[in-house]
C-alpha positions as CSV (number, residue, x, y, z in Angstrom):
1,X,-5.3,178.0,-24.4
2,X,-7.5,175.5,-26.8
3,X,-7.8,172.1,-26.1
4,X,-6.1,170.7,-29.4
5,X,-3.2,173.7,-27.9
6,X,-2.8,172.1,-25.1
7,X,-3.1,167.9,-26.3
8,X,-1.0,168.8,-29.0
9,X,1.2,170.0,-26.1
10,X,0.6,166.7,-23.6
11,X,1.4,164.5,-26.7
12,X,5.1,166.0,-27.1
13,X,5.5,165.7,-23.7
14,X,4.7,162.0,-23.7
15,X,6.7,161.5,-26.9
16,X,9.5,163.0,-25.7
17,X,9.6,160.6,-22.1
18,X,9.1,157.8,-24.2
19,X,11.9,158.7,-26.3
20,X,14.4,159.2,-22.8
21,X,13.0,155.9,-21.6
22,X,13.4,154.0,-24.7
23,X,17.4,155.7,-25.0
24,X,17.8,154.4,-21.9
25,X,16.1,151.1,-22.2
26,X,18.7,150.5,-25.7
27,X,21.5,150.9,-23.6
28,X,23.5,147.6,-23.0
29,X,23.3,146.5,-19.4
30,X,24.3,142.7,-19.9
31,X,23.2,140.3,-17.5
32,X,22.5,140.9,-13.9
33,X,25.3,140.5,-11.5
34,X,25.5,136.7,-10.4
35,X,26.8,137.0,-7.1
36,X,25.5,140.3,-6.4
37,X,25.1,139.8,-2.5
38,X,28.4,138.5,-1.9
39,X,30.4,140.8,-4.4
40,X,27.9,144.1,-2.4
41,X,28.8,142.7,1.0
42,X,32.9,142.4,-0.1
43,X,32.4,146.0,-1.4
44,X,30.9,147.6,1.7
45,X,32.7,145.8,4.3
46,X,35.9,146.7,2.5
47,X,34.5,151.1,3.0
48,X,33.6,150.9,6.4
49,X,35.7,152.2,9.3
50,X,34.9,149.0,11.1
51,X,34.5,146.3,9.1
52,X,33.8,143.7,12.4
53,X,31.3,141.1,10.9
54,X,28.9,143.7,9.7
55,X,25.2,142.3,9.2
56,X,23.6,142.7,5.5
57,X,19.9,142.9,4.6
58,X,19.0,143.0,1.1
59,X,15.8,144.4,-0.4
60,X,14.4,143.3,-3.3
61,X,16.8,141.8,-6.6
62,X,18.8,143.6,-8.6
63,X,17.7,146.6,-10.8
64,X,18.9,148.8,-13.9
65,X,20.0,152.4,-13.4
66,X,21.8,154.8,-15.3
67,X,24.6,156.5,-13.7
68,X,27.5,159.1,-13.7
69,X,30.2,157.7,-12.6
70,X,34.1,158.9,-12.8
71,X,33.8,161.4,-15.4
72,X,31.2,158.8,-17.8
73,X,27.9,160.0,-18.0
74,X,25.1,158.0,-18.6
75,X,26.5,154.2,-17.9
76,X,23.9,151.4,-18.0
77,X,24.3,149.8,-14.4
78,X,22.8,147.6,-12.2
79,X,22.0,148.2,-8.8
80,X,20.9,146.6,-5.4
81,X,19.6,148.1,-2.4
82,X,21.1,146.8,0.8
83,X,20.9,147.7,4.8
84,X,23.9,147.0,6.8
85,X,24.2,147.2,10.4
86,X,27.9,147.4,11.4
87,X,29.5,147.1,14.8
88,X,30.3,150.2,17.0
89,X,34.0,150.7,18.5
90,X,32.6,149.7,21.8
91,X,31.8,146.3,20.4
92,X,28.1,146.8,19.8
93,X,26.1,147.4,16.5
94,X,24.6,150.2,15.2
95,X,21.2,150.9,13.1
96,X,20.8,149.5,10.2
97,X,21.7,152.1,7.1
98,X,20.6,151.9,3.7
99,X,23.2,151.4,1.0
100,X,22.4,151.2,-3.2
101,X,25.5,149.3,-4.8
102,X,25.9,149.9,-8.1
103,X,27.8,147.0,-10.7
104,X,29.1,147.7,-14.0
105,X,29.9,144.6,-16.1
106,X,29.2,142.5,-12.9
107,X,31.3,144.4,-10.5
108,X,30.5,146.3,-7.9
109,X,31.9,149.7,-8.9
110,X,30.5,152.2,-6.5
111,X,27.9,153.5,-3.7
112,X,25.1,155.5,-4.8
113,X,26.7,158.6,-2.7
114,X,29.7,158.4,-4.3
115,X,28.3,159.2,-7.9
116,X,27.1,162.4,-9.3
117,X,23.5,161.4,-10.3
118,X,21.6,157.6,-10.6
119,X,18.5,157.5,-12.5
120,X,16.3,153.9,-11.7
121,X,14.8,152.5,-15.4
C-alpha cells in the first residue's frame, strides 16, 4: 500500500467521524435538566425494591448522549451519572451502585440498562 493509498484512506476515515459527530452535535438537546438531582433521585427511588431513604452521590454535571429508547432511535438526551447506596431488608445499606439517568425534554425518562444502546457526545 502507498502512502497517498493509505492518507487518502485515514482522511475518509476522519471525514466520515466528523460527519457522525457533527449529526449528532445538530441534534436538538434543549437545555440541561434544572433539577436534575432531585428529578434522578425521585426516578430511582421510585425503581428500587426498597426505596428506605436511599443515599445519592452524583458525579460530575449533566451530559449529552444519544440514545434508543422505546422503539426511537437516536434521541438527543441528557444524562447524569449517579451512585446510590440503598438500604438492605435487614435495615442496613448496601454498596454504593452506579446508575446513568437519562432525561428527555427535562424528564428523567429512563436508566441506562433499560435502553438498547447510549452513545456519550
Amino acid at each position: 500500500m502507498s502512502w497517498k493509498t493509505m492518507m487518502t484512506g485515514v482522511a475518509a476515515a476522519a471525514g466520515l467521524s466528523i460527519a457522525i459527530v457533527g449529526a449528532a452535535l445538530s441534534q436538538d438537546f434543549g437545555p440541561a435538566p434544572a433539577d436534575y438531582r432531585s428529578s434522578a433521585e425521585i426516578y430511582v427511588t421510585e425503581r428500587l425494591t426498597h426505596p428506605r431513604t436511599p443515599r445519592f452521590k452524583f458525579i460530575g454535571e449533566p451530559y449529552q448522549v444519544v440514545a434508543d429508547i422505546d422503539g426511537h432511535e437516536e434521541l438527543p438526551c441528557w444524562a447524569v451519572d449517579v451512585r446510590v447506596k440503598a438500604r438492605m431488608p435487614g435495615g442496613g445499606y448496601g454498596g454504593y451502585v452506579p446508575y446513568t439517568v437519562l432525561f428527555l425534554n427535562g424528564e428523567a425518562v429512563a436508566l441506562e440498562g433499560d435502553v438498547r444502546h447510549v452513545a456519550r457526545i
